[in-house]
N, C-alpha and C positions, 0 to 999 in steps of 0.2 A: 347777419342774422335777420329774421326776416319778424315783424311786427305791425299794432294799429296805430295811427296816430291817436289818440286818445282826447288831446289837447294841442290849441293850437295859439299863440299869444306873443303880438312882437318880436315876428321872426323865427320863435322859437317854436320848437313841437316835441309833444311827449308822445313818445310811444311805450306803446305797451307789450311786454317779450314776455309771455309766460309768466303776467302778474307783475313784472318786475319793470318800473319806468326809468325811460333812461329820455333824457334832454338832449333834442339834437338839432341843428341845424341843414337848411336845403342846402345843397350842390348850387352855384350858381348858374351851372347848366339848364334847370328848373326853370330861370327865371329869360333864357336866351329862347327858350321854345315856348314859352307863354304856358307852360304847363306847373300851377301852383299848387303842393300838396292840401290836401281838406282833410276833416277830422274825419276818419271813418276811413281815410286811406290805407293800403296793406304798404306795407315799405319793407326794401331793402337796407338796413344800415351796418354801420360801419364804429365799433363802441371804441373808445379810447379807454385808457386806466383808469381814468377819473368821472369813469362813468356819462360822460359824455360825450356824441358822436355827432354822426353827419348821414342824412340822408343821401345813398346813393343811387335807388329808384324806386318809383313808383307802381306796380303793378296792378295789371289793365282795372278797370272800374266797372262792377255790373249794373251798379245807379250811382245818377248825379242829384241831389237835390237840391235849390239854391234859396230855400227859406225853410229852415236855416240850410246853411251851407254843410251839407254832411255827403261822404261817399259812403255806397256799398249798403245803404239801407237795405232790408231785405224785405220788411216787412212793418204796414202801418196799425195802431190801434184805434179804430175811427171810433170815438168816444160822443154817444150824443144823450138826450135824457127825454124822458117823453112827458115832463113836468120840469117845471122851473130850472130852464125856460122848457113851454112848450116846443115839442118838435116841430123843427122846419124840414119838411123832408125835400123838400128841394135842393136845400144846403148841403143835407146827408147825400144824397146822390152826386153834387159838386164835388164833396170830399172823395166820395169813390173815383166817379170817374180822374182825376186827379192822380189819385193811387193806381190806377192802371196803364195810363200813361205814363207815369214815371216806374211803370214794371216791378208795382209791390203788390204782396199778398195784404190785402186788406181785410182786417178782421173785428165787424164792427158790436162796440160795445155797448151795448146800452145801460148807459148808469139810472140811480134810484128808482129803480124798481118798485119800490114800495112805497112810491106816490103814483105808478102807473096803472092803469085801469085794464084790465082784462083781454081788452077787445086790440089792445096794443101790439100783443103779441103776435098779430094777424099778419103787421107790418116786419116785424123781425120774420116769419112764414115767408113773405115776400121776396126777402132778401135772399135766405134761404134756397129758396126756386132757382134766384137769381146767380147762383153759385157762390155765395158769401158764406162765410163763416158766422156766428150772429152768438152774443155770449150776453147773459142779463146779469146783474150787477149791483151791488149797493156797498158804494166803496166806503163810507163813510163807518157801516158795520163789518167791513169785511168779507161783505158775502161775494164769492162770486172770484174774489183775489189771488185766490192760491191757482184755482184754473188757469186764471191768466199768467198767472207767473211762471208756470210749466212752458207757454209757450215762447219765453223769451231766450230760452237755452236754445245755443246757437245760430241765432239772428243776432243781426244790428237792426232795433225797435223804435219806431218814431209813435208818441202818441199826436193826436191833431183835434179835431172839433172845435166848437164854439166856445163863447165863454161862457163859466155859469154850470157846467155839463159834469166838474168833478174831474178834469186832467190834472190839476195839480194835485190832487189828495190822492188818485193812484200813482202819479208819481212818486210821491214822496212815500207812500208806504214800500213803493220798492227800493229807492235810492236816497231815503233819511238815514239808515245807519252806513250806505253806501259813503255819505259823505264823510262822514267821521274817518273813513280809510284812507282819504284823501287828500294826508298832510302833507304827505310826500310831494305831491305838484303843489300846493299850495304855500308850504313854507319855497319851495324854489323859486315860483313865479312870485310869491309878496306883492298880491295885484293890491293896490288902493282901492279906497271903497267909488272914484270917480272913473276909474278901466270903465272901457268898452265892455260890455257882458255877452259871453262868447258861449257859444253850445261845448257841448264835454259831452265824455261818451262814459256811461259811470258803467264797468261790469257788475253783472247781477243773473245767478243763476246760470253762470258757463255762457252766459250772453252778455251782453249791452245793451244801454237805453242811452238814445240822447237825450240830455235832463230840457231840452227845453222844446215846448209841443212846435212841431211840423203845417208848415202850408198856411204861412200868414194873408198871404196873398190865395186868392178864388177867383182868380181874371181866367176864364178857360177861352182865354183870344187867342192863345199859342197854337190851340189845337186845329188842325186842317178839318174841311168835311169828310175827306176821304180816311184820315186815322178816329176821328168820333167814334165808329159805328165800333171799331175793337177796344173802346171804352166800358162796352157792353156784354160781358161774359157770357149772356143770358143769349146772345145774336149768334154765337157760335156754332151750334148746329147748325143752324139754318140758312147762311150767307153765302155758300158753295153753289145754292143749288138754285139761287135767283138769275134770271133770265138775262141780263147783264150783266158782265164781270164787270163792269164798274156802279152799279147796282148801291147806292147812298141809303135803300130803304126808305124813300119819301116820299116820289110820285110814280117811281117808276111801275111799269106793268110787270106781272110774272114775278112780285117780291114775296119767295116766301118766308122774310121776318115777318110783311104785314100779315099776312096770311094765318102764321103763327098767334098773331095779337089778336086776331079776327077771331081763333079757334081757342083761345084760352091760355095756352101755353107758353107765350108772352106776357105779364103784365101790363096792360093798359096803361098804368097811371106811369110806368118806369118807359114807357115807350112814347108819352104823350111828351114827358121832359126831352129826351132825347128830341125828336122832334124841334121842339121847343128852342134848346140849343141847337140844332142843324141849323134852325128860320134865322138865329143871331148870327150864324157865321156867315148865312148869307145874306143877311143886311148888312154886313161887310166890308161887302165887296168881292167876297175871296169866293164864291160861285164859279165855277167857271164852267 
């Protein structure tokens, strides 16, 4: 039968079959090809009478994430607030780019609203342009919650942002009574209050959330100069049609991103970052 891991702890892993979790262990095969299941993986297994079974494989992975460690994410909730803390929209654009490299729909949220000022909503516009999705918020009232909870049915959900922004109170309004369900792994695994603290995938809404927010690390040193530029949704029309196929959009002649930026239809300030980041990978070294 075929399931998610759900859980993952001491060798052990829960999957999840149509709501119902069964406790199973890898194949040692797993561990001869350096291939380790992670929470969010799809599995084959194999249930025994007692409810317990053995993972027999893994199939293929459409994302890897490694902070935290989850497979098969589908989709990020980029959580940020335009008061306390004020935004840093540099960060905000780290988190995206982040999210497109690792091949998720990013869908950014702006929490407490109703300490933001008017002229804010120019930057969600922005975004907007940008091909994002862009949803305002005020979790602490509930405003704004139920939208997002629509979009968790049939995804596996990472929220991310800063601290301070309100990811833990949208979490929790989605996977508070989620835990209470969750005696079943929890009487099994009997973790002590000293355990390592591991992500979980709590279903919610014919979906999943991993309970603990995504993208501890913002080092964007992995990323080449030549995969940057499809960091940028906003480049995609216009990248075909510049005058060199290998065309970075930075000094070269006949580029019509810049051209695009020059005329409007770029954002400026979203293309100055970029930029910005290209100058750091190539103080690098990795220029080539």
């Amino acid at each position: 039968m075929e399931g998610v891991i759900v859980k993952g702890i001491g060798g052990l892993y829960y999957v999840d079959v149509n709501k119902e979790i069964y406790e199973c262990k890898a194949r040692g095969k797993f561990r001869h090809s350096g291939l380790t299941p992670m929470i969010g993986d799809y599995v084959v297994i194999e249930v025994d009478q007692d409810k317990t079974g053995v993972i027999n494989e893994i199939l293929p992975r459409s994302t890897e994430l490694l902070r935290p460690v989850v497979a098969n994410v589908t989709q990020a909730f980029v959580v940020f607030a335009f008061r306390q803390p004020d935004l840093n929209l540099e960060l905000l654009y780290k988190f995206l780019v982040l999210c497109e490299h690792s091949n998720l729909k990013a869908i950014v949220c702006f929490n407490k609203m109703d300490l933001a000022e008017k002229e804010h909503r120019d930057i969600g516009e922005v975004l907007k342009n940008a091909g994002y999705e862009v949803l305002y918020l005020e979790a602490k009232n509930g405003v704004g919650v139920e939208e997002l909870r629509k979009k968790i049915k049939d995804n596996i959900s990472v929220f991310c942002g800063p601290s301070g922004v309100g990811k833990s109170t949208l979490l929790n309004s989605f996977i508070g009574r989620e835990r209470m369900k969750t005696g079943e792994i929890s009487e099994k695994v009997k973790r002590g209050k000293h355990t390592t603290r591991h992500s979980e995938l709590m279903q919610v809404e014919e979906g999943f959330l991993v309970d603990t927010p995504g993208f501890s690390s913002l080092e964007l040193d992995f990323i080449s100069k030549e995969d940057l530029q499809y960091c940028f949704p906003e480049f995609e029309p216009y990248r075909d049609g510049c005058k060199f196929n290998n065309c970075v959009h930075y000094k070269e002649p006949g580029c019509l991103v810049k051209a695009a930026v020059e005329e409007g239809k770029i954002n400026e300030t979203r293309y100055k970052f970029y930029v910005k980041t290209l100058e750091e990978t190539i103080s690098r070294g990795s220029w080539k």
